[in-house]
C-alpha positions as CSV (number, residue, x, y, z in Angstrom):
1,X,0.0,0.0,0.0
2,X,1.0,3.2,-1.0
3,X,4.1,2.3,-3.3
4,X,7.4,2.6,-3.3
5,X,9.6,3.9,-0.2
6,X,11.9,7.0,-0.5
7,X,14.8,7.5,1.6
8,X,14.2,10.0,4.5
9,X,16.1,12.2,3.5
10,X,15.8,12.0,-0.5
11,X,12.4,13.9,0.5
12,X,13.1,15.3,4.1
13,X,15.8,17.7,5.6
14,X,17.7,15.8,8.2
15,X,16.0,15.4,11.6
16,X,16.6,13.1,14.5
17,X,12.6,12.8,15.6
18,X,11.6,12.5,12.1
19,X,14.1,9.9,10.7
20,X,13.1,8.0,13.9
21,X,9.6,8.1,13.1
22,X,10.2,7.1,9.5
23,X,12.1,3.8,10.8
24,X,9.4,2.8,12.9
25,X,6.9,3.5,9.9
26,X,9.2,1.9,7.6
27,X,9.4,-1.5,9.5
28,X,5.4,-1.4,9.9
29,X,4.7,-1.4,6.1
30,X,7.5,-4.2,5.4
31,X,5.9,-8.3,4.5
32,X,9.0,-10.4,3.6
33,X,7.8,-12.9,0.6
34,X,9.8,-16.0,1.3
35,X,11.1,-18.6,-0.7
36,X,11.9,-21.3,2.1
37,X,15.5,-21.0,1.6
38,X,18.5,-19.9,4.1
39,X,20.9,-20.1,1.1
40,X,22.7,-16.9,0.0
41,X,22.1,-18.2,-4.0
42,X,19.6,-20.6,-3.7
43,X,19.2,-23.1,-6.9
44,X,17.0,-22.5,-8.4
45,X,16.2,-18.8,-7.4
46,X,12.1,-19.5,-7.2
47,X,10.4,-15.8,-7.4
48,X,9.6,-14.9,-10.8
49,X,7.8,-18.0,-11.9
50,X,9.5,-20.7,-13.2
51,X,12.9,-19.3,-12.0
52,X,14.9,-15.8,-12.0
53,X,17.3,-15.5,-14.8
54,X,18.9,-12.5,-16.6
55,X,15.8,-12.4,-18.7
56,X,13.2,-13.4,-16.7
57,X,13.7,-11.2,-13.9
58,X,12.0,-8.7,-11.0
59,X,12.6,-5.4,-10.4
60,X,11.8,-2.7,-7.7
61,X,8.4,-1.6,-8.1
62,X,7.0,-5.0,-9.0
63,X,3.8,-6.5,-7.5
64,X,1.7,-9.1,-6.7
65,X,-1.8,-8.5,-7.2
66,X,-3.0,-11.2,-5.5
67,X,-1.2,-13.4,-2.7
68,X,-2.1,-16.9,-0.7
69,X,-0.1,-18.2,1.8
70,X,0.7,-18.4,6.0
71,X,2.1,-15.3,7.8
72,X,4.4,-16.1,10.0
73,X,7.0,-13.8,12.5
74,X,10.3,-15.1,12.2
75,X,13.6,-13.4,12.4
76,X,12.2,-9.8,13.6
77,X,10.3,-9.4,10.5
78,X,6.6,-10.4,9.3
79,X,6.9,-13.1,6.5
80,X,4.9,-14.9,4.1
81,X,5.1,-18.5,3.2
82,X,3.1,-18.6,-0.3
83,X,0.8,-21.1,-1.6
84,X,0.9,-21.9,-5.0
85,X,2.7,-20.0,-8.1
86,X,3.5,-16.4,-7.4
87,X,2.1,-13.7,-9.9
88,X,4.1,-10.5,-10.4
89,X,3.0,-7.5,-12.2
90,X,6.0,-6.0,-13.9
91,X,5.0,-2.3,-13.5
92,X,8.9,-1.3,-14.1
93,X,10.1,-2.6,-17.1
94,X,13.5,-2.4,-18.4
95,X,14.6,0.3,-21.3
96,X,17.0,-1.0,-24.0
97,X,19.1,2.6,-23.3
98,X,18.4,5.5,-21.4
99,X,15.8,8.1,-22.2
100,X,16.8,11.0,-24.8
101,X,18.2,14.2,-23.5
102,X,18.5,16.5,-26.8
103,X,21.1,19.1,-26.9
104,X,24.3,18.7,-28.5
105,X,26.4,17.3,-25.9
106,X,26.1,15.1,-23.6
107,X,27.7,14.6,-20.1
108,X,27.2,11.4,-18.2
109,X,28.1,9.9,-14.4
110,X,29.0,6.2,-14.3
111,X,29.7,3.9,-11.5
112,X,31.9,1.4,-11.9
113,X,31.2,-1.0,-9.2
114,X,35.0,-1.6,-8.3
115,X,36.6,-2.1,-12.0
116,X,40.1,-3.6,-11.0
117,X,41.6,-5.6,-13.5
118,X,44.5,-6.8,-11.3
119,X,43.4,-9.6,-8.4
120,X,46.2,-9.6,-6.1
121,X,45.1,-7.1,-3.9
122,X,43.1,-9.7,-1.5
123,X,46.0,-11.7,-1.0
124,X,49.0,-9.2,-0.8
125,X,47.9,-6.7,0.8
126,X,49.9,-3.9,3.5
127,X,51.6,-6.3,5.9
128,X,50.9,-9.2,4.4
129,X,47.4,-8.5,6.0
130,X,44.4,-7.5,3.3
131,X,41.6,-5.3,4.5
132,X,37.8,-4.9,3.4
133,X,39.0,-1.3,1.3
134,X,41.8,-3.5,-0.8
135,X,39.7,-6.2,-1.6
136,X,37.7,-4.6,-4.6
137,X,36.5,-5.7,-7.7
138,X,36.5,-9.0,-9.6
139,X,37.9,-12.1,-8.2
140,X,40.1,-13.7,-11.0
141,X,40.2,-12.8,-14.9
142,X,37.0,-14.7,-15.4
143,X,34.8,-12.3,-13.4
144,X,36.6,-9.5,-14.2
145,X,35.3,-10.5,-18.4
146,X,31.7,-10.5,-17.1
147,X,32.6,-7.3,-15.3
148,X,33.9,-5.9,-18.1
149,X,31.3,-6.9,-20.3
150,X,28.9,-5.3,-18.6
151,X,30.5,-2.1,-18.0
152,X,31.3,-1.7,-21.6
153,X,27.7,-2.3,-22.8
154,X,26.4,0.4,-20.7
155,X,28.8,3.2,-21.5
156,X,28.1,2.1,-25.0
157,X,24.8,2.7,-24.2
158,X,25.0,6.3,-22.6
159,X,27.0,7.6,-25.5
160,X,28.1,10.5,-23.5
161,X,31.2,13.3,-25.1
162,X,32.2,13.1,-21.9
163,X,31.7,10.6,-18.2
164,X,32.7,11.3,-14.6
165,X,33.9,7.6,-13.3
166,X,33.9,6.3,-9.5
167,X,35.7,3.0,-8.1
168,X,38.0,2.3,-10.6
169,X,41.2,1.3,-9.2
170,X,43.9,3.3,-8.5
171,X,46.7,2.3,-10.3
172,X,47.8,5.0,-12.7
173,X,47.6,5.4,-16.6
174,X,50.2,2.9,-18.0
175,X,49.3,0.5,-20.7
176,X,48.2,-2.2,-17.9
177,X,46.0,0.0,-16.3
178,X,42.0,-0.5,-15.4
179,X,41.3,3.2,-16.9
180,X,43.1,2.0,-20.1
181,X,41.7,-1.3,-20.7
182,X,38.6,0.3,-20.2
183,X,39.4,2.8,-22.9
184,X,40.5,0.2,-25.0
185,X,37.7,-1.9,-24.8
186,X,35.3,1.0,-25.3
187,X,37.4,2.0,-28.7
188,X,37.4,-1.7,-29.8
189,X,33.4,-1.4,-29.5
190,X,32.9,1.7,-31.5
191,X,35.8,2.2,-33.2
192,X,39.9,3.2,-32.4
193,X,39.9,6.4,-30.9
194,X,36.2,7.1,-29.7
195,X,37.6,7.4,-26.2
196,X,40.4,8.9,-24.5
197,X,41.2,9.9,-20.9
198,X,42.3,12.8,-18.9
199,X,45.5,12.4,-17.1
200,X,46.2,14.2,-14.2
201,X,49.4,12.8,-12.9
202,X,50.9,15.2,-15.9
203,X,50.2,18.6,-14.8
204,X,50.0,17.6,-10.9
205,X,52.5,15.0,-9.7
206,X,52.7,11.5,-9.9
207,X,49.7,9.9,-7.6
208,X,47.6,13.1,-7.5
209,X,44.5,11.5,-6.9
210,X,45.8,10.4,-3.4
211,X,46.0,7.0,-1.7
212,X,43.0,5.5,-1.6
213,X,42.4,2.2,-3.8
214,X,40.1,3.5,-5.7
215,X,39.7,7.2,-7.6
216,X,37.8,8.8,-9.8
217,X,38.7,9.1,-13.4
218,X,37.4,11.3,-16.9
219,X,36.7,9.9,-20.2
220,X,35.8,12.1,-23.1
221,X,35.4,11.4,-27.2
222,X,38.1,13.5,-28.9
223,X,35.8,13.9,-32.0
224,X,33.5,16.9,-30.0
225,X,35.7,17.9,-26.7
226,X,39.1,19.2,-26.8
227,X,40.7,19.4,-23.6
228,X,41.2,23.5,-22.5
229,X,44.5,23.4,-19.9
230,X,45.5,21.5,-17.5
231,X,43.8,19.0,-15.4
232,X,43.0,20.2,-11.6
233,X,42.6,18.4,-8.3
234,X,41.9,19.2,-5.1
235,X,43.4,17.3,-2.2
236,X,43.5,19.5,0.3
237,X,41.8,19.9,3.9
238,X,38.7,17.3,3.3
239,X,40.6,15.8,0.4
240,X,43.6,14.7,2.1
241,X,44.0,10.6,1.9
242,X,45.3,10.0,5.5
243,X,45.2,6.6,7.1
244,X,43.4,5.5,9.8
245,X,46.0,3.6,12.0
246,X,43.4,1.8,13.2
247,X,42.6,-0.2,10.8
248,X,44.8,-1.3,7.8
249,X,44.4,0.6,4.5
250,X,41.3,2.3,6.1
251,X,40.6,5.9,4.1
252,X,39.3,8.4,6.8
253,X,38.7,11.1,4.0
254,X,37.1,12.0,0.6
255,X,38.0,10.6,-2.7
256,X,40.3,13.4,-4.3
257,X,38.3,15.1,-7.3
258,X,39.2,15.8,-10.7
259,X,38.2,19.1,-12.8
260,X,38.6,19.3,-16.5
261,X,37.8,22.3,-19.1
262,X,37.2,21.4,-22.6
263,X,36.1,23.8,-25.3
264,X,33.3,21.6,-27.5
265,X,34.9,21.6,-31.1
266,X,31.2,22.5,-33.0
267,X,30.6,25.5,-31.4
268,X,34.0,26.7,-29.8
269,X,32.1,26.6,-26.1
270,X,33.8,26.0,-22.9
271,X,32.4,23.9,-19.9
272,X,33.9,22.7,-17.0
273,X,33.4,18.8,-15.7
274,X,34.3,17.9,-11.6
275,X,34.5,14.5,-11.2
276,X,33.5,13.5,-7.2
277,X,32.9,10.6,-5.4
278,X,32.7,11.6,-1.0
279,X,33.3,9.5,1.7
280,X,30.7,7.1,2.4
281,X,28.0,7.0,4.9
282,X,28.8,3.4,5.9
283,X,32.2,3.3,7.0
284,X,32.9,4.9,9.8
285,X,34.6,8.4,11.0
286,X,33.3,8.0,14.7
287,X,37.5,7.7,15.4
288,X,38.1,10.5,17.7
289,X,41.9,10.1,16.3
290,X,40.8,11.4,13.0
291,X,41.0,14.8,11.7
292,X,38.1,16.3,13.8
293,X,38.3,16.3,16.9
294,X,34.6,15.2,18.1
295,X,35.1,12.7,15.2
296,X,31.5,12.4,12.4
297,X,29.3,9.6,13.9
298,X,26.1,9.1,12.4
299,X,24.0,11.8,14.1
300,X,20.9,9.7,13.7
301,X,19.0,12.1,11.4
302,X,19.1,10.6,8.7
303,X,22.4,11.5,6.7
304,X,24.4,8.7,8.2
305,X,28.4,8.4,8.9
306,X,30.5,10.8,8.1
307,X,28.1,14.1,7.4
308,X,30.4,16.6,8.4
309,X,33.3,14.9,6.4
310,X,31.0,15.4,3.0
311,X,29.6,18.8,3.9
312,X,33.1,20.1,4.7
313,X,34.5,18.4,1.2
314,X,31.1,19.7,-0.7
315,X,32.2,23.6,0.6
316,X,35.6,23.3,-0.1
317,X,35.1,22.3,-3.4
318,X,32.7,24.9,-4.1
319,X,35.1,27.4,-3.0
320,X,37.7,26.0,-5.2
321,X,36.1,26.0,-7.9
322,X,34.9,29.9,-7.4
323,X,38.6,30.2,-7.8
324,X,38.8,28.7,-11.4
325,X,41.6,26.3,-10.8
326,X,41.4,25.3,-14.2
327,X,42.1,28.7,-15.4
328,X,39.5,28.4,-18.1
329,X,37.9,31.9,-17.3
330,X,34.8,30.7,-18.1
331,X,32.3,30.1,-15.3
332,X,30.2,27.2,-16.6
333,X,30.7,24.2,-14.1
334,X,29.1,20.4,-14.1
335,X,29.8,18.9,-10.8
336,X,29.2,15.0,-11.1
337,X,29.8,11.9,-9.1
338,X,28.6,9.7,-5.9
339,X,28.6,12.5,-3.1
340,X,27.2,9.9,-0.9
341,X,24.3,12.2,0.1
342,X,20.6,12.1,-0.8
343,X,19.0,15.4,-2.1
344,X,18.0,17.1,1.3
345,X,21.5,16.6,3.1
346,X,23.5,19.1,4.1
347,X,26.4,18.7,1.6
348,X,24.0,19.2,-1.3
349,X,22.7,22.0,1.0
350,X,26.1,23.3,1.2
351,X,26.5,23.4,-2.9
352,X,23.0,24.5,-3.6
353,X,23.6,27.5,-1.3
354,X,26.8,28.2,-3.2
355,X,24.9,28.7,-6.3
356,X,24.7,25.3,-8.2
357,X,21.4,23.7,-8.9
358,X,20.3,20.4,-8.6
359,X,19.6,18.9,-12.1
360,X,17.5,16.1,-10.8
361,X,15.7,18.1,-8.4
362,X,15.0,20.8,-10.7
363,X,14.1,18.6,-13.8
364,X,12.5,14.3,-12.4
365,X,11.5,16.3,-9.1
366,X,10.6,13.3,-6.0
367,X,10.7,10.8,-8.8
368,X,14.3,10.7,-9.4
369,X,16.6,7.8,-7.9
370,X,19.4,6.2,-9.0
371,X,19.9,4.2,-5.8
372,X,18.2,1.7,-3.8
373,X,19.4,0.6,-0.2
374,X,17.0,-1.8,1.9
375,X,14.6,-1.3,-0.6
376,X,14.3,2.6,0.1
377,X,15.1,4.5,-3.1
378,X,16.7,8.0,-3.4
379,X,19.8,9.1,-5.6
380,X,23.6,9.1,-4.2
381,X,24.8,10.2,-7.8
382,X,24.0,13.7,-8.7
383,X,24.6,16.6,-11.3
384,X,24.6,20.2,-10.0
385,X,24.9,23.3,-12.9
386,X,26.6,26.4,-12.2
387,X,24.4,29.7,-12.4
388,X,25.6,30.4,-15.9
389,X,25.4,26.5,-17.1
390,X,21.6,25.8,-15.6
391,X,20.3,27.5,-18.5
392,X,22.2,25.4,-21.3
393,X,21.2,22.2,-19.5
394,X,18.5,20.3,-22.0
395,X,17.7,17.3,-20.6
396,X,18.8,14.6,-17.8
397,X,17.8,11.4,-16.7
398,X,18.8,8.6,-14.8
399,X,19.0,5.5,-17.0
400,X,17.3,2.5,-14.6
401,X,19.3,-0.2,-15.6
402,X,20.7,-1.4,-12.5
403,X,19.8,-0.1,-9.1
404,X,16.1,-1.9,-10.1
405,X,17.7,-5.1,-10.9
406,X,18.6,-8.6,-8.6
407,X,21.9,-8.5,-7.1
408,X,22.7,-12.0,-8.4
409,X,22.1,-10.7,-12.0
410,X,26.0,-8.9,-12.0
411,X,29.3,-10.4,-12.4
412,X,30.0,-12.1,-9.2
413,X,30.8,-15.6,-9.2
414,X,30.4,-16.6,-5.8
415,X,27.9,-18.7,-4.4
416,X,26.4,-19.8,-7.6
417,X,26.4,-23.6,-8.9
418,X,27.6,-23.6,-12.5
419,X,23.7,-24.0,-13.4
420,X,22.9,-21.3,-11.8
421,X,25.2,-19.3,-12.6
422,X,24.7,-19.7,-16.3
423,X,21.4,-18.5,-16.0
424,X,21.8,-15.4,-13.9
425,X,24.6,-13.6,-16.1
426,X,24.1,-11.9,-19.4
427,X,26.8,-9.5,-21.2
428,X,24.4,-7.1,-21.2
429,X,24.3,-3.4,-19.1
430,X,21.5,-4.5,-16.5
431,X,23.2,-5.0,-13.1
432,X,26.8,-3.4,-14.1
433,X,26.6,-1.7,-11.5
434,X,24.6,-1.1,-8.0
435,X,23.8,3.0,-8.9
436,X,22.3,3.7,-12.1
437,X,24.3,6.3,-14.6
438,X,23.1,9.9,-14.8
439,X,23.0,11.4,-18.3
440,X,23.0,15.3,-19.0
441,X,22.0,17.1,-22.4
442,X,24.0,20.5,-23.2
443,X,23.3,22.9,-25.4
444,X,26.5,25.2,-25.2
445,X,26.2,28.8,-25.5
446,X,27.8,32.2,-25.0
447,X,27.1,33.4,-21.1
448,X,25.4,36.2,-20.7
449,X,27.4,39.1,-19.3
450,X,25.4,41.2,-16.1
């Protein structure tokens, strides 16, 4: 009754009384449909009718229209036991590619759910001792194919001049690198040359996207962008990559984020694209050892771990970039990327009050989600305009191809019989990732002087 479920805060400011009212609401609207089994990838998996596969599968917002069966309380949660075949309605088909955004560019966001094509970094890790942060990405070179895959076919798919990328591993821009196989396997899709990257190791120092093991990266199609200047980063204050010593490997900071100017090549328009991806709000930065002194706990209101950590990043960054570390002296700005905050948290507060707008609020309104956690849906991955680029903004939408879909429908091998998991994987751009790509239509012009 009464559809899906938004996050708290995708549609609420943050607030201790009401997120706690919300949880207590939440669990009172949630009946488990169970399929009798306690295995992780049960064989075969029962719900849709005969068995999921990568065809036949569900997606958030499906329902059952009718149900029959025993209701049971088991586990902390109400359950029921069906009787007979299950029906679902599939209200929430998928789309072969994402929705049309006219203009003449476009600008994309893309999550790469941990694209590490190395597999050593579980076994060897600092000390001989591998934490939770190294161990990333595909297991072996046979998942890291289906990975790839996957990834491939939905950039292909977004046909963007230019993507932001998050959690791709951080291990330069030599020949062997993740960022350039996944260049090359792009240009061996649609042709030698369709994709290059931006380096920013050249103008910045080796490592400048800091320590952690995974960055944020910048693909672009040389054919409409030209790159104007230098690459910039900022990895100062909130941006620093400084280890926690107590835990191995553990990042108590932001990912380091990348800004690129390009002039587009048609019209002789310049645009500036900020690559982001903020700390995240399950790990913690409750360590009073850290860089602020109270340490960031979740506050219980809504925003989770780590608040203050992405609120301070989200104003630094906009004070950066009111400084034009690119030097393009020209004040149209895309920020992109996971910033790890749904639409009424204070980071986004702290960027809308510096001026940008919120493409998704402004344009899909309560609608838009490109995330789903505990079946709550909201969007993590965001696009926010500069004044003078809101106006040239055409289109955007969030193409639904993965945060909707089953978890056992990606690449991982791992509890799946051979049957199994012959059945569940396709090479296909549903379930590359867990958040679904954002895609921005551009239509460049002249800013108007005030």
């Amino acid at each position: 009754e009464g559809g899906r479920i938004a996050n708290y805060t995708h549609l609420n400011p943050p607030s201790v009384n009401g997120y706690n009212a919300f949880t207590s609401e939440t669990a009172r609207r949630k009946i488990i449909l169970d399929d009798g089994s306690s295995k992780t990838n049960p064989d075969p998996v029962i719900f849709p009718s005969p068995e999921l596969t990568a065809a036949n599968t569900l997606r958030m917002g499906d329902t059952i229209s009718s149900l029959s069966g025993i209701l049971d309380y088991r586990n902390s949660a109400y359950k029921v036991q069906p009787v007979g075949t299950v029906n679902f309605v599939h209200n929430n088909l998928r789309t072969a590619a994402p929705d049309a955004t006219s203009g003449t560019l476009k600008a994309a966001s893309a999550n790469l759910l941990n694209y590490f094509n190395t597999f050593t970094q579980c076994t060897n890790g600092i000390g001989g001792i591998p934490s939770d942060d190294q161990c990333r990405g595909a297991d072996d070179a046979t998942e890291f194919a289906r990975q790839r895959a996957k990834i491939i076919a939905q950039l292909t798919a977004l046909d963007a001049d230019v993507v932001g990328l998050m959690e791709i591993e951080n291990d330069g821009y030599a020949a062997d690198s993740a960022l350039q196989d996944l260049v090359n396997g792009l240009n061996e899709a649609l042709g030698a040359g369709t994709y290059a990257f931006i380096n920013p190791d050249l103008a910045n120092g080796l490592n400048a996207m800091g320590s952690d093991y995974i960055r944020v990266a910048m693909i672009y199609k040389p054919a409409t962008l030209l790159p104007l200047g230098d690459p910039a980063v900022l990895n100062t204050g909130a941006f620093v990559q400084v280890d926690d010593i107590s835990t191995v490997g553990m990042e108590v900071r932001n990912r380091v984020p990348l800004a690129q100017s390009f002039t587009e090549i048609a019209s002789g328009e310049i645009f500036t694209v900020v690559v982001n991806h903020l700390k995240s709000k399950g790990s913690s930065c409750a360590d009073p050892t850290t860089y602020l002194p109270a340490g960031d706990p979740d506050e219980l209101d809504g925003q989770g771990n780590c608040n203050l950590t992405r609120q301070m990043a989200a104003q630094e960054e906009a004070a950066w970039l009111a400084e034009d570390p690119t030097g393009s002296q020209d004040p149209d700005v895309l920020i992109l990327g996971d910033l790890n905050s749904y639409a009424y948290e204070d980071p986004i507060s702290a960027l809308t009050a510096a001026g940008y707008t919120d493409l998704l609020k402004q344009w899909v309104g309560p609608a838009a989600y490109g995330y789903v956690y505990s079946a709550l849906y909201g969007y993590l991955d965001h696009a926010l305009a500069s004044p003078s680029l809101s106006g040239q903004v055409t289109g955007i939408t969030e193409w639904h191809n993965n945060a909707d879909e089953p978890l056992a429908l990606d690449y991982d091998m791992t509890y799946k019989t051979t049957r199994l998991d012959a059945l569940l994987y396709a090479p296909d751009a549903y379930r590359a990732s867990d958040h679904d790509p954002v895609l921005i239509g551009l239509e460049l012009n002249t800013p108007v002087t005030v």
